[in-house]
C-alpha atoms as a printed R data frame, in Angstrom:
    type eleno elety resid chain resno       x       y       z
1   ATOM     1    CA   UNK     A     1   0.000   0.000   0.000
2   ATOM     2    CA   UNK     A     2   0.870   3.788  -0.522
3   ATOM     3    CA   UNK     A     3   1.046   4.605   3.181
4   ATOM     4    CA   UNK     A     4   3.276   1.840   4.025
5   ATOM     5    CA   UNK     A     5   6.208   2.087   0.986
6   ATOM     6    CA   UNK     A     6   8.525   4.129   3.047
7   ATOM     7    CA   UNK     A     7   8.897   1.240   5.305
8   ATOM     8    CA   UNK     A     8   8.808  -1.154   2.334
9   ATOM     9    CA   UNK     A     9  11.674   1.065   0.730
10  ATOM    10    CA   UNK     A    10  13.173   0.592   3.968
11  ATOM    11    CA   UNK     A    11  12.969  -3.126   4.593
12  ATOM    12    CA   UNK     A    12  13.730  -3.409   0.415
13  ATOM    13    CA   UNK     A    13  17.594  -1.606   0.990
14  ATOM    14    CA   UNK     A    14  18.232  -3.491   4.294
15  ATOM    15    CA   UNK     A    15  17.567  -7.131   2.046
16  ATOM    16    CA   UNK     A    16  19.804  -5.643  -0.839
17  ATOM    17    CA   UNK     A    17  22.460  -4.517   1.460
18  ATOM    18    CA   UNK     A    18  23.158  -8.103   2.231
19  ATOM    19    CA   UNK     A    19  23.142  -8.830  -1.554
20  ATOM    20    CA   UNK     A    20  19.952 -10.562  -2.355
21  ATOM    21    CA   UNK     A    21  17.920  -9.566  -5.120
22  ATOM    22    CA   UNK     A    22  14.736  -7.955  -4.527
23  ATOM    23    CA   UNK     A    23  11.525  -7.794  -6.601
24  ATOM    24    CA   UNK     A    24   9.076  -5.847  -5.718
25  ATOM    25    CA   UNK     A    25   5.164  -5.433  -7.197
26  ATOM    26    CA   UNK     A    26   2.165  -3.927  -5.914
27  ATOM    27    CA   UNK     A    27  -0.206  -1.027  -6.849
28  ATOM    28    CA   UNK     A    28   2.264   1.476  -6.064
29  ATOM    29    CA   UNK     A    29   4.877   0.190  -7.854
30  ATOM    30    CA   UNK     A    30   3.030  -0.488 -10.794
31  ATOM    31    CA   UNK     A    31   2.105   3.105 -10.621
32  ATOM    32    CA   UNK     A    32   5.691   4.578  -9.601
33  ATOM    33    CA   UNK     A    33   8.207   2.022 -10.553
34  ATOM    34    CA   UNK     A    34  10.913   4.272 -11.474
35  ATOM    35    CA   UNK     A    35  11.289   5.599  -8.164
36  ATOM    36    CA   UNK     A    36  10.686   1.958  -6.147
37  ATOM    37    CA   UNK     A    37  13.968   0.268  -9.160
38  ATOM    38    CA   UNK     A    38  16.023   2.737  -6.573
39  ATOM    39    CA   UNK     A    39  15.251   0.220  -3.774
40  ATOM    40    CA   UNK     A    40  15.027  -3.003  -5.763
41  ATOM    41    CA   UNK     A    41  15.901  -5.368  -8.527
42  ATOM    42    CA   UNK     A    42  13.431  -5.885 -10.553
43  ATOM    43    CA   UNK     A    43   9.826  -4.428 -10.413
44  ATOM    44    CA   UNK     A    44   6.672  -6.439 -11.540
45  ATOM    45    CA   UNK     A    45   3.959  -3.850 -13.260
46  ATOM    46    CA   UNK     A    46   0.344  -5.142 -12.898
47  ATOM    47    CA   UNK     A    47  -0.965  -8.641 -11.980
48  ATOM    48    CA   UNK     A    48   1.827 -10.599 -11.668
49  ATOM    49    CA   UNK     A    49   0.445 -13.849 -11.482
50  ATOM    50    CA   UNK     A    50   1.723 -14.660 -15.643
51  ATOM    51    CA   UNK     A    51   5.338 -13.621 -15.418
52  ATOM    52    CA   UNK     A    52   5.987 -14.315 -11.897
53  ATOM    53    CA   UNK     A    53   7.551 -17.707 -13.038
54  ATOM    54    CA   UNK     A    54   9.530 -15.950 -15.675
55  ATOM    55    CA   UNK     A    55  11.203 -13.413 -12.731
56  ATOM    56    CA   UNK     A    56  11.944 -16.484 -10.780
57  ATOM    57    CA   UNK     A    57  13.832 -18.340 -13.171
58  ATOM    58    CA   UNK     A    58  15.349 -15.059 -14.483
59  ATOM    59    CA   UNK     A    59  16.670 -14.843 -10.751
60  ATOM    60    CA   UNK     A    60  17.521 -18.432 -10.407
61  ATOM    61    CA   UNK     A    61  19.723 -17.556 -13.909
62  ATOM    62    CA   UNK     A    62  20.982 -14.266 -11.836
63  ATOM    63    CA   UNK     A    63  19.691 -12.289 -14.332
64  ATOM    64    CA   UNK     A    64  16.698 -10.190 -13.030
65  ATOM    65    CA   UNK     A    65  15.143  -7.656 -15.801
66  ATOM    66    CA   UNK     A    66  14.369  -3.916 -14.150
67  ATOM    67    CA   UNK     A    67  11.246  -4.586 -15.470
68  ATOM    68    CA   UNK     A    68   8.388  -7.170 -16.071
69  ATOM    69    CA   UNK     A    69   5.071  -6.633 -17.447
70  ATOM    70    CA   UNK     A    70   2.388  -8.348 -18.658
71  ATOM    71    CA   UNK     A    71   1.952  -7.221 -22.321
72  ATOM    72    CA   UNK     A    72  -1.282  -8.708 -23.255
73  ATOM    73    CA   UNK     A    73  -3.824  -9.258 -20.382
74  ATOM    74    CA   UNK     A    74  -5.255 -12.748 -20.039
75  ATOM    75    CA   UNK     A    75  -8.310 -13.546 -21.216
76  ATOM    76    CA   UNK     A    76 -11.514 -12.901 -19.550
77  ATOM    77    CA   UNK     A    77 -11.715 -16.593 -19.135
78  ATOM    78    CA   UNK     A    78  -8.245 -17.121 -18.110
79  ATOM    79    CA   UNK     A    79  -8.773 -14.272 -15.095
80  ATOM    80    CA   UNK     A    80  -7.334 -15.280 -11.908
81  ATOM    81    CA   UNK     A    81 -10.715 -15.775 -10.742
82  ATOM    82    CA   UNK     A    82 -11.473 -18.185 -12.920
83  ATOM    83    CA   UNK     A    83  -8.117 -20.314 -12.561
84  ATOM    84    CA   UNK     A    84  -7.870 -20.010  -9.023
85  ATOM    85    CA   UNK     A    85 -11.568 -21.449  -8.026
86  ATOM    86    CA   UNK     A    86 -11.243 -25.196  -7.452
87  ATOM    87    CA   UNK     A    87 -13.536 -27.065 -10.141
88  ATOM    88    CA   UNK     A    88 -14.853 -29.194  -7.168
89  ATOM    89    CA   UNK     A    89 -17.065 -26.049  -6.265
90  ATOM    90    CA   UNK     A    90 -18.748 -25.914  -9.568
91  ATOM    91    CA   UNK     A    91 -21.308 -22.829  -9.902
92  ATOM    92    CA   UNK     A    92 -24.292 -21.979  -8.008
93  ATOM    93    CA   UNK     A    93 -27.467 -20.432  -8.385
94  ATOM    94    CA   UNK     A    94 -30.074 -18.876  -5.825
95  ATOM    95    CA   UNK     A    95 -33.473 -18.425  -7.044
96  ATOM    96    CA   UNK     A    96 -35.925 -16.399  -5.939
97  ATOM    97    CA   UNK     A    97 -37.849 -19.150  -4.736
98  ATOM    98    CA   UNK     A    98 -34.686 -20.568  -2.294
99  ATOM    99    CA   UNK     A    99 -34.771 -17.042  -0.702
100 ATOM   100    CA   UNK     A   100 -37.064 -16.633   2.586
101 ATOM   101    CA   UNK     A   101 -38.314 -13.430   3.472
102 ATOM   102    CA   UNK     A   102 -37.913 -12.115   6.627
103 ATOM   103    CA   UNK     A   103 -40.836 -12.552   9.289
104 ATOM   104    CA   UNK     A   104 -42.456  -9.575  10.284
């Protein structure tokens, strides 16, 4: 969050200063990255559920990117929404009919 990115700056340079790569993503980031790459690695713009693999085998190599960035959004049926809900649950319906009304 906003409020809190001083003391994620913080916590960022302390890991760095020991010499391990730091990637960093978020709403903030994605909106400032320029100015959170002067506490980081690497910076991951927007959902980073698609190329978090490719930052952690780019890290693995030790070659993190400044920058990674989804450059075509999923598709609306490939949202993490959809991928992350367990096929067991299936899809429900409520009709009107299921729905008690309140005693007066």
């Amino acid at each position: 969050m906003t409020r809190m990115v001083a003391k994620a700056y913080r916590v960022a340079d302390a890991i760095r200063a020991t010499g391990v790569p730091v990637v960093m993503g978020g709403p903030h980031v994605t909106e400032m990255a320029d100015e959170a790459l002067e506490h980081c690695n690497a910076v991951a713009l927007g959902e980073a559920d698609e190329t978090w693999p490719e930052i952690v085998a780019d890290a693995v190599r030790g070659d993190l990117k400044p920058i990674y960035a989804l450059l075509t959004p999923p598709a609306k049926s490939e949202s993490r929404l959809s991928r992350n809900t367990p096929s067991s649950l299936g899809t429900r319906s409520i009709s009107s009919s299921s729905i008690s009304s309140p005693k007066p």
